[in-house]
N, CA, C and O atoms as CSV, one atom per row, in Angstrom:
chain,resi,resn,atom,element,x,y,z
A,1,UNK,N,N,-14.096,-1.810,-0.325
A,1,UNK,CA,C,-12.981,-1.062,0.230
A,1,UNK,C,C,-11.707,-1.518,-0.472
A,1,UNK,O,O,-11.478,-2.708,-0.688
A,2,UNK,N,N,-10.729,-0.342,-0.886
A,2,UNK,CA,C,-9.986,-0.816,-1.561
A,2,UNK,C,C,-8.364,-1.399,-0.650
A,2,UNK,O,O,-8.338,-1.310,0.578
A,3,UNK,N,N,-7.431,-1.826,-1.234
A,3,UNK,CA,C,-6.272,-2.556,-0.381
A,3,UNK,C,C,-5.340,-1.123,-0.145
A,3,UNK,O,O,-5.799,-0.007,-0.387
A,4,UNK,N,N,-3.960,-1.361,0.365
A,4,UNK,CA,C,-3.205,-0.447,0.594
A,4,UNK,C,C,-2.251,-0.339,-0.505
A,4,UNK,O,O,-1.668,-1.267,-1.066
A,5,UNK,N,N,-2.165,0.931,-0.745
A,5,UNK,CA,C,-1.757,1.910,-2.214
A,5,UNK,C,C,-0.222,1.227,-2.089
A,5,UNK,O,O,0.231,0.977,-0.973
A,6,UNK,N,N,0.437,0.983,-3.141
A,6,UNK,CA,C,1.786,1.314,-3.120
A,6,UNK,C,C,2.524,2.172,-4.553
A,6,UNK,O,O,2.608,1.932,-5.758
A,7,UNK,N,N,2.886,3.063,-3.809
A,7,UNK,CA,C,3.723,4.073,-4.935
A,7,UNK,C,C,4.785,3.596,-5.549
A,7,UNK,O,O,5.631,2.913,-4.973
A,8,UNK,N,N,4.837,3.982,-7.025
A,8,UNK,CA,C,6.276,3.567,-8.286
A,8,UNK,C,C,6.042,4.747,-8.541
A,8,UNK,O,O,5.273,5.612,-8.121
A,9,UNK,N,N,7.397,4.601,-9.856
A,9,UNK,CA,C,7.616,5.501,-10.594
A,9,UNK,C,C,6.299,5.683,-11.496
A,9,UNK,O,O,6.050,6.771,-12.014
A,10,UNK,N,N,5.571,4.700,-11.637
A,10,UNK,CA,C,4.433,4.894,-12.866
A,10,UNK,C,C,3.441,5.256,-11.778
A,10,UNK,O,O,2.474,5.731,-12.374
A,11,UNK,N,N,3.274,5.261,-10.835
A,11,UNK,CA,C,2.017,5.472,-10.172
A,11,UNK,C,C,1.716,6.958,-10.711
A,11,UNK,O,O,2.724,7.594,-11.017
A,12,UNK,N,N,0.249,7.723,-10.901
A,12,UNK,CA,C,-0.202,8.636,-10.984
A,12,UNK,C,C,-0.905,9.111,-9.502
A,12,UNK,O,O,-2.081,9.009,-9.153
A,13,UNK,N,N,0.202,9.640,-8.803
A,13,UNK,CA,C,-0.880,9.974,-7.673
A,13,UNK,C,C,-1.208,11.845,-7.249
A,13,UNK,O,O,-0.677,12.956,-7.235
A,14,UNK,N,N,-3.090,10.750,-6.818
A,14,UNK,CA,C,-3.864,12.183,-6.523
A,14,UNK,C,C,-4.287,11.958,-4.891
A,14,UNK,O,O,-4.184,11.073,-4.041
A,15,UNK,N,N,-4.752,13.139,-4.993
A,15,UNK,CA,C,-5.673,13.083,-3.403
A,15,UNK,C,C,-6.965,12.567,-3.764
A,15,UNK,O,O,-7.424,12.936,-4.845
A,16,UNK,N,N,-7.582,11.836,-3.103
A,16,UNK,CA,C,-8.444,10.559,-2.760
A,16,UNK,C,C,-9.952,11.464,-2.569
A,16,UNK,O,O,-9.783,12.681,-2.488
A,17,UNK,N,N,-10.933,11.130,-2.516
A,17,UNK,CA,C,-12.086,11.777,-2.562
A,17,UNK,C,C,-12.505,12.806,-1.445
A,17,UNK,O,O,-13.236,11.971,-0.913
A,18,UNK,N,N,-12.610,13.539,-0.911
A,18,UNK,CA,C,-12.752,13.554,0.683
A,18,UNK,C,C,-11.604,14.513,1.197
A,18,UNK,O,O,-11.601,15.394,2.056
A,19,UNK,N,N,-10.600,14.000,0.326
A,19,UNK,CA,C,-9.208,14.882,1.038
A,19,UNK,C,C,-8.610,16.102,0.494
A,19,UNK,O,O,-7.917,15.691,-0.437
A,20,UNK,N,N,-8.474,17.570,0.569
A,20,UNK,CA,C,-8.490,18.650,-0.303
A,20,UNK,C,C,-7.205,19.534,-0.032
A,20,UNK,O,O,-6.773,19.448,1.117
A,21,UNK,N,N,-6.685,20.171,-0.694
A,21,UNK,CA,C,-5.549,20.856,-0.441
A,21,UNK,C,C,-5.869,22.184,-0.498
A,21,UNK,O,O,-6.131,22.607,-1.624
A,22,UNK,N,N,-5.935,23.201,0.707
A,22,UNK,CA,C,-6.558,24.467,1.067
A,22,UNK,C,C,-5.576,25.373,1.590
A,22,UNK,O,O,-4.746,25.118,2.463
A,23,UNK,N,N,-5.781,26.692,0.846
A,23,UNK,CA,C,-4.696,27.873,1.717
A,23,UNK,C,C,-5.488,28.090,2.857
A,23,UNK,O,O,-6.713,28.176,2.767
A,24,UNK,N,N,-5.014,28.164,3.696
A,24,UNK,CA,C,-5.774,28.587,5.162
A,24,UNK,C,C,-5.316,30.407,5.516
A,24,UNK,O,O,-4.367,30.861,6.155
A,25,UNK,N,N,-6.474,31.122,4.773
A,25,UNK,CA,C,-5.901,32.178,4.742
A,25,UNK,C,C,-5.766,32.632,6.268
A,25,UNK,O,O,-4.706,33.229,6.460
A,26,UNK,N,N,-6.543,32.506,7.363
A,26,UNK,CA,C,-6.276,33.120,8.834
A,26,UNK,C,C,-4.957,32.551,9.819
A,26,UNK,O,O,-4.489,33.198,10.756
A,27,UNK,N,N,-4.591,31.507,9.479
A,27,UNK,CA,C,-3.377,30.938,9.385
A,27,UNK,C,C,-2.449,31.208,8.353
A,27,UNK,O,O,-1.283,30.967,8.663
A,28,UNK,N,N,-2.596,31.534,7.492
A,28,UNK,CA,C,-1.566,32.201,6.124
A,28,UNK,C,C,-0.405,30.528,5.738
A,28,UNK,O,O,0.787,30.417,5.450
A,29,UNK,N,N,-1.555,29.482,5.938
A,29,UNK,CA,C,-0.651,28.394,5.556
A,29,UNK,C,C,-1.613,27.392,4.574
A,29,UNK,O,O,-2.823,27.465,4.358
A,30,UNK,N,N,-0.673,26.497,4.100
A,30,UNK,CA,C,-1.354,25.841,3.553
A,30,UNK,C,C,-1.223,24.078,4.197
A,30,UNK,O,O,-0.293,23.372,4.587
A,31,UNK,N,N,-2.732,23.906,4.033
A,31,UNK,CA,C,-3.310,22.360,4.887
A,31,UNK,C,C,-3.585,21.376,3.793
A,31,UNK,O,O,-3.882,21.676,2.637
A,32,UNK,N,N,-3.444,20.049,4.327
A,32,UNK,CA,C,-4.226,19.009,3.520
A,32,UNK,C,C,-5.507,18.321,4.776
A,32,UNK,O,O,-5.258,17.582,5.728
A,33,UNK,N,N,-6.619,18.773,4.427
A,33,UNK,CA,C,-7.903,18.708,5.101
A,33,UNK,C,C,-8.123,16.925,4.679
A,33,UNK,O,O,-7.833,16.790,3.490
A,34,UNK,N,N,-8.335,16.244,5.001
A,34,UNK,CA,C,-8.786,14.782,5.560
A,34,UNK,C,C,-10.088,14.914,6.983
A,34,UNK,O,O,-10.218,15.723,7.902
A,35,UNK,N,N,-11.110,13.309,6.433
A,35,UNK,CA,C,-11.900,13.646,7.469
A,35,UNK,C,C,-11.002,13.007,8.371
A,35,UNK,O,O,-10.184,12.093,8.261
A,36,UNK,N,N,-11.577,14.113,9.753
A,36,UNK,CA,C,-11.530,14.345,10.854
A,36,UNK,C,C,-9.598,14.031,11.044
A,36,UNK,O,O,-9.048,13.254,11.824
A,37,UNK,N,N,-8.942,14.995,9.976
A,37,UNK,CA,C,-7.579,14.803,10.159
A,37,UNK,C,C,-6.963,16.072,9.474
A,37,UNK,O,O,-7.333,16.496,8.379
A,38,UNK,N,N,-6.226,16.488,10.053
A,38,UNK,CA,C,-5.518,17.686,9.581
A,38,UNK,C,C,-3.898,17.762,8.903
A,38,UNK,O,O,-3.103,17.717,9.843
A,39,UNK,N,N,-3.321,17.841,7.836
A,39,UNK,CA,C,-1.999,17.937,7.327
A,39,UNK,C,C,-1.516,18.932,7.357
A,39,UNK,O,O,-2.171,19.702,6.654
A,40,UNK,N,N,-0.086,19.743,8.115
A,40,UNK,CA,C,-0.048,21.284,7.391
A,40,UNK,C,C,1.406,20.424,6.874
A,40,UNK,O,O,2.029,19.788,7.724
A,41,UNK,N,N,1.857,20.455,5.524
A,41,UNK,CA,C,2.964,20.186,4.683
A,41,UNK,C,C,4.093,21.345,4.953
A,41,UNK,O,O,3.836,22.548,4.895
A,42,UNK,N,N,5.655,20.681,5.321
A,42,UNK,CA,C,6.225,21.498,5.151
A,42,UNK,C,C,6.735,22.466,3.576
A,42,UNK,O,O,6.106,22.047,2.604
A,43,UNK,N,N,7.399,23.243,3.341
A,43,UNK,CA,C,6.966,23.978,1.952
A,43,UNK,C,C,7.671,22.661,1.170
A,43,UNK,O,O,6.699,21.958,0.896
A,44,UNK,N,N,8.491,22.198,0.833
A,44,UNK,CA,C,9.301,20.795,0.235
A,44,UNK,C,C,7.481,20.063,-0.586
A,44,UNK,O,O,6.831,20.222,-1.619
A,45,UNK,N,N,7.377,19.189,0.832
A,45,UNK,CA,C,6.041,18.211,0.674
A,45,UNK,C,C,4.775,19.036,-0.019
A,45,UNK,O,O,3.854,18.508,-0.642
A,46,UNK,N,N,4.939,20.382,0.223
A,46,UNK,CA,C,3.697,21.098,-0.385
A,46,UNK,C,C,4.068,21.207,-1.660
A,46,UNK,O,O,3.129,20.948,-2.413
A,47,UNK,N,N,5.153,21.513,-2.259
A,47,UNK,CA,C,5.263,21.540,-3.664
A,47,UNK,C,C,5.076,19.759,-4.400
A,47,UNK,O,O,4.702,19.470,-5.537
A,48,UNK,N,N,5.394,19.042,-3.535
A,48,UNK,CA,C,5.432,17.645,-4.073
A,48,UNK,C,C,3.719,17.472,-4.027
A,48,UNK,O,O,3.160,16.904,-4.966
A,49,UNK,N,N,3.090,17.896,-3.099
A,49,UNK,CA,C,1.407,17.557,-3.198
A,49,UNK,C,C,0.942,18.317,-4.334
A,49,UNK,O,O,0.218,17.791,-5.180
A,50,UNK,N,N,1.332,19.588,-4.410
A,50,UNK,CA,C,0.773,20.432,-5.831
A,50,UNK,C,C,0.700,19.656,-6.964
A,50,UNK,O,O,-0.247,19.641,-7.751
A,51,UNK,N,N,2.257,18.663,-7.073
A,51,UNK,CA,C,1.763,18.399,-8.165
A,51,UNK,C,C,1.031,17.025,-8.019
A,51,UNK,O,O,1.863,16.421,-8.696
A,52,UNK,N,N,0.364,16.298,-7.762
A,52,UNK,CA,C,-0.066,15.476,-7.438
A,52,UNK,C,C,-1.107,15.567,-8.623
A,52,UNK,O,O,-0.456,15.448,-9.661
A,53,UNK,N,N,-1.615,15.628,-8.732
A,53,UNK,CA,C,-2.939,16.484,-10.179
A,53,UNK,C,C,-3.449,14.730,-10.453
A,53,UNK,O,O,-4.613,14.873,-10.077
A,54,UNK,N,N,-3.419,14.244,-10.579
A,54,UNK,CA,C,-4.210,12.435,-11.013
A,54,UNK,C,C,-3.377,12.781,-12.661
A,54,UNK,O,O,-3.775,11.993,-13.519
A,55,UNK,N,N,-2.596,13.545,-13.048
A,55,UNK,CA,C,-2.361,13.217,-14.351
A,55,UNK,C,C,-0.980,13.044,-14.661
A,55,UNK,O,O,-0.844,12.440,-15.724
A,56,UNK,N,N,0.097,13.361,-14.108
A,56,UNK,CA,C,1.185,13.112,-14.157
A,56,UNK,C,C,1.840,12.213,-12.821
A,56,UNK,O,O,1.695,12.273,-11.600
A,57,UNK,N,N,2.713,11.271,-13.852
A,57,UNK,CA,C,3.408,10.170,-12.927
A,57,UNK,C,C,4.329,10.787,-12.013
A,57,UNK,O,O,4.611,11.961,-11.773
A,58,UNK,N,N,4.789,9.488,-11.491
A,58,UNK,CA,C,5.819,10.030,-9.786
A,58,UNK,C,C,6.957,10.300,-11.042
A,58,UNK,O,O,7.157,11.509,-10.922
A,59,UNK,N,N,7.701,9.890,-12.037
A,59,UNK,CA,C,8.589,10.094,-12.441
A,59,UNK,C,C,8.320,11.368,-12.928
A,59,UNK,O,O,9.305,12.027,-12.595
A,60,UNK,N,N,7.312,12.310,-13.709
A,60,UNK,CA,C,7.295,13.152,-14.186
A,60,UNK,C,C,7.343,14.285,-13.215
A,60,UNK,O,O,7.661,15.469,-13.327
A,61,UNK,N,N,7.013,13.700,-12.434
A,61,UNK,CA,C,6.957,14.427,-10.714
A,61,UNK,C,C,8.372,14.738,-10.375
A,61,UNK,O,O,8.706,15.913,-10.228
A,62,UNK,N,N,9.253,13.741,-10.237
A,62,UNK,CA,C,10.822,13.965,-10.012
A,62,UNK,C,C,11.059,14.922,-10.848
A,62,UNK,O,O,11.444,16.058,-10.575
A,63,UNK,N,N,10.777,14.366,-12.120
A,63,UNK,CA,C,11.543,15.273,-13.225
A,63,UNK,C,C,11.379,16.500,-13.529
A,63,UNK,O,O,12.137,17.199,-14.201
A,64,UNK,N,N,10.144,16.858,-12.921
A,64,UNK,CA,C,10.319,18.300,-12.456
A,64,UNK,C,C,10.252,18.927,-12.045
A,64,UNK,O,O,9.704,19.998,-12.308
A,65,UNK,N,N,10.956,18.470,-10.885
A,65,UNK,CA,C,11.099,19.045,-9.611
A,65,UNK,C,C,12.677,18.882,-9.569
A,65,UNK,O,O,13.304,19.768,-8.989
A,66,UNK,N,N,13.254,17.999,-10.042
A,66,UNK,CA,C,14.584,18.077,-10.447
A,66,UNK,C,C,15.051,18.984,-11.388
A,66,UNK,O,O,16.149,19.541,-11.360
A,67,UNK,N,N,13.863,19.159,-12.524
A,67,UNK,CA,C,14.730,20.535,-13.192
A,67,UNK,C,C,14.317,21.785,-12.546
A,67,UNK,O,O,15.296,22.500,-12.757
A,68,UNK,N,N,13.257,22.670,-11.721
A,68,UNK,CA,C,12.809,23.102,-10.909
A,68,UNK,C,C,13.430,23.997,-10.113
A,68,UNK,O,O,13.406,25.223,-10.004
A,69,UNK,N,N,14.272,22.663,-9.314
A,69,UNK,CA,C,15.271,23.168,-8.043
A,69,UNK,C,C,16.738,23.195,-8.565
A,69,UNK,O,O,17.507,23.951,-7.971
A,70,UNK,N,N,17.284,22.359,-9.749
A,70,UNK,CA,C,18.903,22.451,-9.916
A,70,UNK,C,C,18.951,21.286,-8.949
A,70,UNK,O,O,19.825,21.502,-8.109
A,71,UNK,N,N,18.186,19.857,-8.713
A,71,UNK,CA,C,18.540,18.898,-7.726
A,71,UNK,C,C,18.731,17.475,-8.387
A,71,UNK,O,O,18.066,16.960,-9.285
A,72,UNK,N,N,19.869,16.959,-7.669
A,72,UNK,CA,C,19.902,15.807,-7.953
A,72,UNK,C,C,18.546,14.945,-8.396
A,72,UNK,O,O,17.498,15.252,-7.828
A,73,UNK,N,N,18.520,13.755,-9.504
A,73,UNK,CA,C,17.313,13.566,-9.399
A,73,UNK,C,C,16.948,12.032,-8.479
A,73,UNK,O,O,15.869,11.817,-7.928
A,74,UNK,N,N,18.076,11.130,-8.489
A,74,UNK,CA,C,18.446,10.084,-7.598
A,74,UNK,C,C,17.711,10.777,-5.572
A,74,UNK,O,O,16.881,10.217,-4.855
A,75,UNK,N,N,18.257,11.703,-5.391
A,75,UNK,CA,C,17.634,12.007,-4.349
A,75,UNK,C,C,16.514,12.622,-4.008
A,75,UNK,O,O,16.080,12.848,-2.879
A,76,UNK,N,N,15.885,12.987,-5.475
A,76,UNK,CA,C,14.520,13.518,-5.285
A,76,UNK,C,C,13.449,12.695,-5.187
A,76,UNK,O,O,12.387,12.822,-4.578
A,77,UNK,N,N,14.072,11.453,-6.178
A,77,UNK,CA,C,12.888,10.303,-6.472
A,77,UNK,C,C,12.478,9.634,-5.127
A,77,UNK,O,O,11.388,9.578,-4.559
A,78,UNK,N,N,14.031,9.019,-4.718
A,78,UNK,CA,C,13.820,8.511,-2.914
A,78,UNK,C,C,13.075,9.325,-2.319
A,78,UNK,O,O,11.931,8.881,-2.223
A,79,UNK,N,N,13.295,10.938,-1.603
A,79,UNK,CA,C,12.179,11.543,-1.002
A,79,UNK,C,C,11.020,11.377,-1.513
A,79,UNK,O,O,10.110,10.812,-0.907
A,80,UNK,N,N,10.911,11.873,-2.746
A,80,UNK,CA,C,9.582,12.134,-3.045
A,80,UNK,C,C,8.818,10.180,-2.573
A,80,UNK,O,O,8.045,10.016,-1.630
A,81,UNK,N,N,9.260,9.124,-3.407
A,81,UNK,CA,C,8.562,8.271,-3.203
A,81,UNK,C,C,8.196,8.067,-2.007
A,81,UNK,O,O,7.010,7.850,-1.756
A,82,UNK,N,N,9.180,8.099,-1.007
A,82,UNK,CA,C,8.920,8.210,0.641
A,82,UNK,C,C,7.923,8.857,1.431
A,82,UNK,O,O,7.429,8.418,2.470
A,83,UNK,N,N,7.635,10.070,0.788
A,83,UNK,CA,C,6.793,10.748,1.330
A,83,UNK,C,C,5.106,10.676,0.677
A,83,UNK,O,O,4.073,11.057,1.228
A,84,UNK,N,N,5.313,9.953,-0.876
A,84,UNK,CA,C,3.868,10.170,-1.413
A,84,UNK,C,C,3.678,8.327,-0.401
A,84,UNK,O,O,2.690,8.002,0.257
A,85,UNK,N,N,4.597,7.710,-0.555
A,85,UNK,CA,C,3.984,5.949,0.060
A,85,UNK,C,C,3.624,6.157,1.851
A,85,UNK,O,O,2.776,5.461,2.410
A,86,UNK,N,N,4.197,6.918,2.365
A,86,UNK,CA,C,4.070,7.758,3.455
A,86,UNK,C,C,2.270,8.605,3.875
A,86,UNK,O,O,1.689,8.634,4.959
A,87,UNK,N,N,1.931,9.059,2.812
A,87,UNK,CA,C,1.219,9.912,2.953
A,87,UNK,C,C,-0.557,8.572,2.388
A,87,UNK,O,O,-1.728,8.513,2.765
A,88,UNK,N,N,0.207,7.881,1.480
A,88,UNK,CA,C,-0.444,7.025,0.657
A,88,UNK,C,C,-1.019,6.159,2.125
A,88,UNK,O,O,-2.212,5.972,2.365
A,89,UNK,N,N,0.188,5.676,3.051
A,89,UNK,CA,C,-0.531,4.630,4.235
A,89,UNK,C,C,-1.338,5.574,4.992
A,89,UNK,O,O,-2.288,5.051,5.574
A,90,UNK,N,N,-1.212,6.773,5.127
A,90,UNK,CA,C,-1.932,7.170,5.879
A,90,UNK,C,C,-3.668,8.117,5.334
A,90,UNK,O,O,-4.445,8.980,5.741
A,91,UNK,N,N,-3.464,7.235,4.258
A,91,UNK,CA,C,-4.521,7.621,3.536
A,91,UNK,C,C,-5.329,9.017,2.826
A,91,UNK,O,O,-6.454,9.417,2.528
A,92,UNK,N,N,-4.110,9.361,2.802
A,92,UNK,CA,C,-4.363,10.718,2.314
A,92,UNK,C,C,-3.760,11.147,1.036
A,92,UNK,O,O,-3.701,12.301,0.613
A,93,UNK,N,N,-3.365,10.180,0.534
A,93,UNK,CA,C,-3.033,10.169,-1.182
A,93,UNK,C,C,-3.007,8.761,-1.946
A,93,UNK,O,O,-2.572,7.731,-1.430
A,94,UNK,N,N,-3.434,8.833,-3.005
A,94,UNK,CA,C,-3.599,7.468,-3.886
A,94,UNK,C,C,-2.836,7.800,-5.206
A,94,UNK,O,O,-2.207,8.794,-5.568
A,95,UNK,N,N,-3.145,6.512,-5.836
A,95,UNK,CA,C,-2.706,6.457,-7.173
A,95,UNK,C,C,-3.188,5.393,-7.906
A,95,UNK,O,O,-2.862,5.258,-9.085
């Protein structure tokens, strides 16, 4: 069993084996499915999980999502890290 994740700028993080990111078409939303746990992301966190892919870093992640939106990138990095180390304790994303 592995220890508890912590997110950087270099971390590459993905969703973890088990855990899947699904449009829920009868709900018309989109979920992050975990066993026996349910995520619905607000639209913000859902674009930050999209990119999650295991191949690009948290910085490449800011960076474009900062050019993206026209957003600061100082305040994107804080959210974003917050929410992937966030999501990371609760075991539903790694890196």
């Amino acid at each position: 069993m592995s220890g508890p994740v912590t997110i950087s700028a270099d971390s590459v993080p993905r969703l973890p084996p088990g855990v899947k990111l699904r449009f829920d078409k009868r709900r018309d939303t989109w979920m992050v499915l975990a066993p026996e746990r349910l995520f619905v992301p607000d639209p913000i966190a859902l674009e930050v999980i999209k990119r999650c892919d295991g191949a690009a870093s948290v910085s490449a992640i800011v960076d474009d999502l900062a050019k993206t939106f026209d957003a600061d990138r100082a305040v994107i990095e804080k959210d974003v890290n917050a929410l992937l180390q966030d999501l990371a304790d609760k075991g539903v994303m790694t890196a």
